[in-house]
TIDRENTI-369101 format. One line per 4 residues: for each residue y, x, z negated of N, C-alpha, C. Coordinates in nm, 3 decimals, padded with zeros to 5 digits, always signed. Each point is the difference from the previous one (the first is absolute). Example, Ala and Ser with C-alpha at 12.3 -4.5 7.8 and 13.67 -1.06 7.14 Angstrom:
<nodes>
-00.569,+01.319,-00.780,+00.119,-00.089,+00.000,+00.120,+00.090,+00.000 ~ +00.105,-00.035,+00.072,+00.119,+00.082,-00.006,+00.109,-00.077,-00.073
</nodes>
This chain:
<nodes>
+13.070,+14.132,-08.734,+00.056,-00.115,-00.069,-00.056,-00.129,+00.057 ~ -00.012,-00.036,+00.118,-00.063,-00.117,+00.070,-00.132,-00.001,-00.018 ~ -00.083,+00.090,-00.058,-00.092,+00.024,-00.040,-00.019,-00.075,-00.094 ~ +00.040,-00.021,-00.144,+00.027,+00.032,-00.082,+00.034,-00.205,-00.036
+00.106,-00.036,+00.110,+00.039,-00.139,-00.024,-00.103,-00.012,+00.073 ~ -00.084,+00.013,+00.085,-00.147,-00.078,+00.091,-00.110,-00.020,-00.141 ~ +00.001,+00.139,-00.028,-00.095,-00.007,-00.152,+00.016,-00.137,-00.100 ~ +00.123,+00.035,-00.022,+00.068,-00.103,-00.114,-00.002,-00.117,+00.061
+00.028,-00.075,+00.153,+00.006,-00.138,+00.033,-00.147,-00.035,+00.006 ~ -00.087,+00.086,+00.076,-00.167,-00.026,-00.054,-00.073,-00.040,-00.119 ~ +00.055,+00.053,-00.101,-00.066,+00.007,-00.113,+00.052,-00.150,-00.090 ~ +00.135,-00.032,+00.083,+00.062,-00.108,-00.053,-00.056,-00.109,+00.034
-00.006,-00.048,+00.164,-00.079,-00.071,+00.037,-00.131,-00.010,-00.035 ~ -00.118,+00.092,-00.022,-00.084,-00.028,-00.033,-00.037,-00.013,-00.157 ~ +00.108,-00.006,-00.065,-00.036,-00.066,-00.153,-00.060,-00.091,-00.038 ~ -00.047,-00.078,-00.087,-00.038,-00.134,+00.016,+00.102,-00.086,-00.083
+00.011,-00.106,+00.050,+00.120,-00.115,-00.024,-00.095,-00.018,-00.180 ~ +00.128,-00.023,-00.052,+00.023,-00.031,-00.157,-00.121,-00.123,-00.030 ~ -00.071,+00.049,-00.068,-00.094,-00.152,-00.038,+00.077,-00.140,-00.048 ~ -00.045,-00.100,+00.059,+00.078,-00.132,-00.026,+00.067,-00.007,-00.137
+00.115,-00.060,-00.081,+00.001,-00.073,-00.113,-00.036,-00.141,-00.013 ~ -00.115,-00.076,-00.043,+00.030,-00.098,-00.053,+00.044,-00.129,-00.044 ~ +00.081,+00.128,-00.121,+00.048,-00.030,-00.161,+00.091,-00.148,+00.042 ~ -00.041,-00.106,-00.041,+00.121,-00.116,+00.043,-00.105,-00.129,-00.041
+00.050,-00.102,+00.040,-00.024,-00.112,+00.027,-00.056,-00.047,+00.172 ~ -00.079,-00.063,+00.054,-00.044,-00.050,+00.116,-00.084,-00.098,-00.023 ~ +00.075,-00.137,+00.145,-00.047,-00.144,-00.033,-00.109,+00.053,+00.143 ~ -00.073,-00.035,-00.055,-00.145,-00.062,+00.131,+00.024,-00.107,+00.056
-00.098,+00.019,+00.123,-00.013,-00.128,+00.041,-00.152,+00.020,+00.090 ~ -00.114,-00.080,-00.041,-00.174,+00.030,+00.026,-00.041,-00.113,+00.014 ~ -00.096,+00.025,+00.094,-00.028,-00.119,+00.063,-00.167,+00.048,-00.037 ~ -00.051,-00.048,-00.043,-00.188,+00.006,-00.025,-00.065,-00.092,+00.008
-00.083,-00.005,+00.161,-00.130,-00.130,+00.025,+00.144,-00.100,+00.016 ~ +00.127,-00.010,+00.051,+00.048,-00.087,+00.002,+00.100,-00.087,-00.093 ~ -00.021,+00.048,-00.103,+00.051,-00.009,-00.110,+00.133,+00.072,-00.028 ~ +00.085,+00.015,-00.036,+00.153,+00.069,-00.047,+00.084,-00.049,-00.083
+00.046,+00.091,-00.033,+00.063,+00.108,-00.106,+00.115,+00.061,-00.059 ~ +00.072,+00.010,-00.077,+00.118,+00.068,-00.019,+00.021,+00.052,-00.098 ~ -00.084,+00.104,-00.066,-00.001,+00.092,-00.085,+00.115,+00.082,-00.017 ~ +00.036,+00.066,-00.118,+00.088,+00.080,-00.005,-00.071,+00.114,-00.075
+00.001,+00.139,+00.026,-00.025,+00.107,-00.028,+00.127,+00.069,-00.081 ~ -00.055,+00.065,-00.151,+00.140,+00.087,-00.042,-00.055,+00.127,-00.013 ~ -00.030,+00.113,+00.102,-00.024,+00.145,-00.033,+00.076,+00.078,-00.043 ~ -00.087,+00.096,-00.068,+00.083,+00.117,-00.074,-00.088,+00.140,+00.023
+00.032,+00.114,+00.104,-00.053,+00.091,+00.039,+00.014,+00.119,-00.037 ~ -00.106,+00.013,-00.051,+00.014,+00.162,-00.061,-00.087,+00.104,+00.038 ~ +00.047,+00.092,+00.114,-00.105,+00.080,+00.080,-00.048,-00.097,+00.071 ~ -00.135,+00.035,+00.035,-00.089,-00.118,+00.096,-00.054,-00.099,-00.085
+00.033,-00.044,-00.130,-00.022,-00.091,-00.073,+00.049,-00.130,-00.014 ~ -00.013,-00.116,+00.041,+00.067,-00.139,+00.007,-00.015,-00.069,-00.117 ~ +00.050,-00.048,-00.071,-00.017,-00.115,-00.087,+00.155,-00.101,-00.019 ~ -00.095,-00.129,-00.058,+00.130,-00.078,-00.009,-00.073,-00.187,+00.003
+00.073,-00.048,+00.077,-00.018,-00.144,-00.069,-00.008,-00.099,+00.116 ~ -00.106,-00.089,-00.003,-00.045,-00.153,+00.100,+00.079,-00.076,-00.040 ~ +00.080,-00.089,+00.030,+00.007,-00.150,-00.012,-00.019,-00.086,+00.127 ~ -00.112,-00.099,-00.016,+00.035,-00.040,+00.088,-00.110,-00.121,-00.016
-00.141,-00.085,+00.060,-00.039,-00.092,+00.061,-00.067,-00.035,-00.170 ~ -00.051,+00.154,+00.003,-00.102,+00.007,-00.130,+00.056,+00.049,-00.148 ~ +00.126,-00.017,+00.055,+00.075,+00.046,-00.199,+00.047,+00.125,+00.028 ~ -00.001,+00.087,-00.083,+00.064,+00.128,-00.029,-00.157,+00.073,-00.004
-00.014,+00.154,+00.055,-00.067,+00.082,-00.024,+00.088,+00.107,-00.016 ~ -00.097,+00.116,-00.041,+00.051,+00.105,+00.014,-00.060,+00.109,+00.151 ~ +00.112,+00.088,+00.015,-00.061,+00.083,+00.167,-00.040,+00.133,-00.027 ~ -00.114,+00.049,+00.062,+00.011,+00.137,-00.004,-00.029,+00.023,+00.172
+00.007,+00.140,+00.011,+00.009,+00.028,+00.120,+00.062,+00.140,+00.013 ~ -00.064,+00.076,+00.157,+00.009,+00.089,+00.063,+00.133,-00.015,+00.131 ~ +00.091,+00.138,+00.008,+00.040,+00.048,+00.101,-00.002,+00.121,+00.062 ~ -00.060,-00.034,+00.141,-00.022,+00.151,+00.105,+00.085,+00.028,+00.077
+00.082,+00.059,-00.015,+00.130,-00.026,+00.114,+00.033,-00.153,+00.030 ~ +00.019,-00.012,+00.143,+00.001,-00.156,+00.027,-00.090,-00.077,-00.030 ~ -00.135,+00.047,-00.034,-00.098,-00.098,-00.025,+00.017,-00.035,-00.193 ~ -00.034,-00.159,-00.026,-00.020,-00.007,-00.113,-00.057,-00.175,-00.047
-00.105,+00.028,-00.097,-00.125,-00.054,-00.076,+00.055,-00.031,-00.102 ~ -00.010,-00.132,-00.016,+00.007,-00.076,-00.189,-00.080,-00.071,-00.022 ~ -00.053,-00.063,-00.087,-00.059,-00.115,-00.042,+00.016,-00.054,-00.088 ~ +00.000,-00.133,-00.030,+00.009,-00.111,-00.137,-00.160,-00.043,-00.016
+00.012,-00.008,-00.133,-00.128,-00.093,-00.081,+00.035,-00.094,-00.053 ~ -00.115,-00.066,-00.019,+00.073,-00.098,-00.086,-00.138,-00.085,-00.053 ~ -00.001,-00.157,-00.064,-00.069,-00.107,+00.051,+00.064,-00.119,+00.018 ~ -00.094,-00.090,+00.073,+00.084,-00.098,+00.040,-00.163,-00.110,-00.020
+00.094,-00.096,-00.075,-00.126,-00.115,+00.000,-00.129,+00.045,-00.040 ~ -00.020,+00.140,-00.101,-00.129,+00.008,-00.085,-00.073,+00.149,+00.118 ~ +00.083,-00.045,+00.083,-00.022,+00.140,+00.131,+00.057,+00.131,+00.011 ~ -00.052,+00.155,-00.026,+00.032,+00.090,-00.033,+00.087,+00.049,+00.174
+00.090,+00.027,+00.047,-00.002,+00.047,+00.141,+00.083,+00.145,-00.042 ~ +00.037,+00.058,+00.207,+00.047,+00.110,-00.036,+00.044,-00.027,+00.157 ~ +00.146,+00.017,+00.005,+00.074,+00.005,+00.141,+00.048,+00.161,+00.034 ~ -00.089,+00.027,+00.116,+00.108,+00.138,+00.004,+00.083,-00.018,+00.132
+00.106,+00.081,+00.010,+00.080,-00.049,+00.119,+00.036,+00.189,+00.061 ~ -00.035,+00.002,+00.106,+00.018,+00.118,+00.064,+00.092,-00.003,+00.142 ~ +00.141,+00.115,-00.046,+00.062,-00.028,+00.169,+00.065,+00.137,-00.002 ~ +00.078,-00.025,+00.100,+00.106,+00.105,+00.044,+00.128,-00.028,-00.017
+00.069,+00.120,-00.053,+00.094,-00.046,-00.017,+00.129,+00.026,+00.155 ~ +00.023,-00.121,+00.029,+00.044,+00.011,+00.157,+00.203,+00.043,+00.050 ~ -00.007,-00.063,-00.120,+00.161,+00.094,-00.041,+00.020,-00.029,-00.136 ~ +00.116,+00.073,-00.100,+00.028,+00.000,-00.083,+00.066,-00.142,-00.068
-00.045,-00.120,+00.054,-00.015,-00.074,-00.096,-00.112,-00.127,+00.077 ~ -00.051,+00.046,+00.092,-00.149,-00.082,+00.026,-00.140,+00.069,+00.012 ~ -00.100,-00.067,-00.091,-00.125,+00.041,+00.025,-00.115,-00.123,+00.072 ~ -00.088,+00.054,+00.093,-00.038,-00.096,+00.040,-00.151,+00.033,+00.011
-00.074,-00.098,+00.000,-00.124,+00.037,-00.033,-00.144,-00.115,-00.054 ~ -00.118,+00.014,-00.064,-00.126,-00.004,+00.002,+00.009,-00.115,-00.145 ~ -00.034,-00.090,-00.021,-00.035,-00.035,-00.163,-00.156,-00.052,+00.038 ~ -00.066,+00.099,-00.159,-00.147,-00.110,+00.002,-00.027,-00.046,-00.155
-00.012,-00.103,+00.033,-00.036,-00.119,-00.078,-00.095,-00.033,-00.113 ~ -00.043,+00.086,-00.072,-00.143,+00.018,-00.036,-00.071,-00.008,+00.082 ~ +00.016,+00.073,+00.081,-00.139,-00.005,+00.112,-00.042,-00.115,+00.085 ~ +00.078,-00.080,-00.073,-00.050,-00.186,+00.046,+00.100,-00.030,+00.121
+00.100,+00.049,+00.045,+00.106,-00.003,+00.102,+00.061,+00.130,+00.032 ~ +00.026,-00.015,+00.072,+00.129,+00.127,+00.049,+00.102,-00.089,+00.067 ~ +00.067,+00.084,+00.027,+00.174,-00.017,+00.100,+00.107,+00.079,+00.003 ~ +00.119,-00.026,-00.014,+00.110,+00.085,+00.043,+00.106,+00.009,-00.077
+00.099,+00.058,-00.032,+00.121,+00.009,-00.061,+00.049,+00.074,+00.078 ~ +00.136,-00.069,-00.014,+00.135,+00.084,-00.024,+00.106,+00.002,-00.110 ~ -00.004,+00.137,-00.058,+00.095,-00.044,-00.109,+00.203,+00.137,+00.048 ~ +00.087,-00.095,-00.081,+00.139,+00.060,+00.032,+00.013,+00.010,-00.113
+00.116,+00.106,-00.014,+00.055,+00.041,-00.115,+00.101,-00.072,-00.051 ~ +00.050,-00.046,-00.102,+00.088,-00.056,-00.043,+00.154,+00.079,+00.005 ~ +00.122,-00.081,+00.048,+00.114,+00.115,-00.007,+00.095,-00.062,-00.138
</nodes>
C-alpha cells in the first residue's frame, strides 16, 4: 500500500502545472528607448491560441498570439503616419495575473513591459 501512495504522490508531483489562462483584460505599462506607455490588452485564449484587442498610444488593433505554458508571444500591426509596423511583445507569465517581459518595436526600438490583469 505505501507503495502504491509513493507511486501516486510521484506521479502527482511530477505533472506539469495547468497551462496559463489569459482570457481577460490587462493594462500595460512599457517603456521603449525611453518612451512609455499604458496600453490595455483584451485576450481571449483558446488552446495555445491568443487573440483579442490593443488600445492604446496607436488606436485600437487587433492581437494575435501564442501560449507555451508560462511563456507567451503576441503581436499588433498596424500603420501609423503612412508607416506599416508590427510590435511583438514576448514574456512570462510570472503569476496569475502578471506578465513581464520583452517588447520590439518594429525593429526600430525595443524595451520592457509589464502588464496586470484586470480584477
Amino acid at each position: 500500500m505505501k507503495t502504491i501512495i509513493s507511486l501516486l504522490t510521484l506521479f502527482v508531483m511530477a505533472a506539469p502545472a495547468g497551462a496559463a489562462d489569459l482570457t481577460g483584460t490587462w493594462n500595460a505599462e512599457v517603456n521603449v528607448a525611453g518612451n512609455t506607455g499604458t496600453p490595455e490588452f483584451t485576450f481571449k485564449q483558446d488552446g495555445d491560441t491568443l487573440t483579442g484587442t490593443y488600445k492604446g498610444l496607436l488606436g485600437e488593433a487587433p492581437v494575435k498570439g501564442k501560449v507555451e505554458g508560462q511563456k507567451v508571444r503576441w503581436e499588433i500591426s498596424g500603420e501609423y503616419s503612412g508607416e506599416r509596423y508590427t510590435i511583438v511583445y514576448t514574456g512570462t507569465l510570472e503569476s496569475d495575473d502578471v506578465i513581464k517581459g520583452k517588447v520590439d518595436f518594429a525593429g526600430q526600438a525595443d524595451g520592457t513591459f509589464v502588464a496586470r490583469k484586470a480584477k
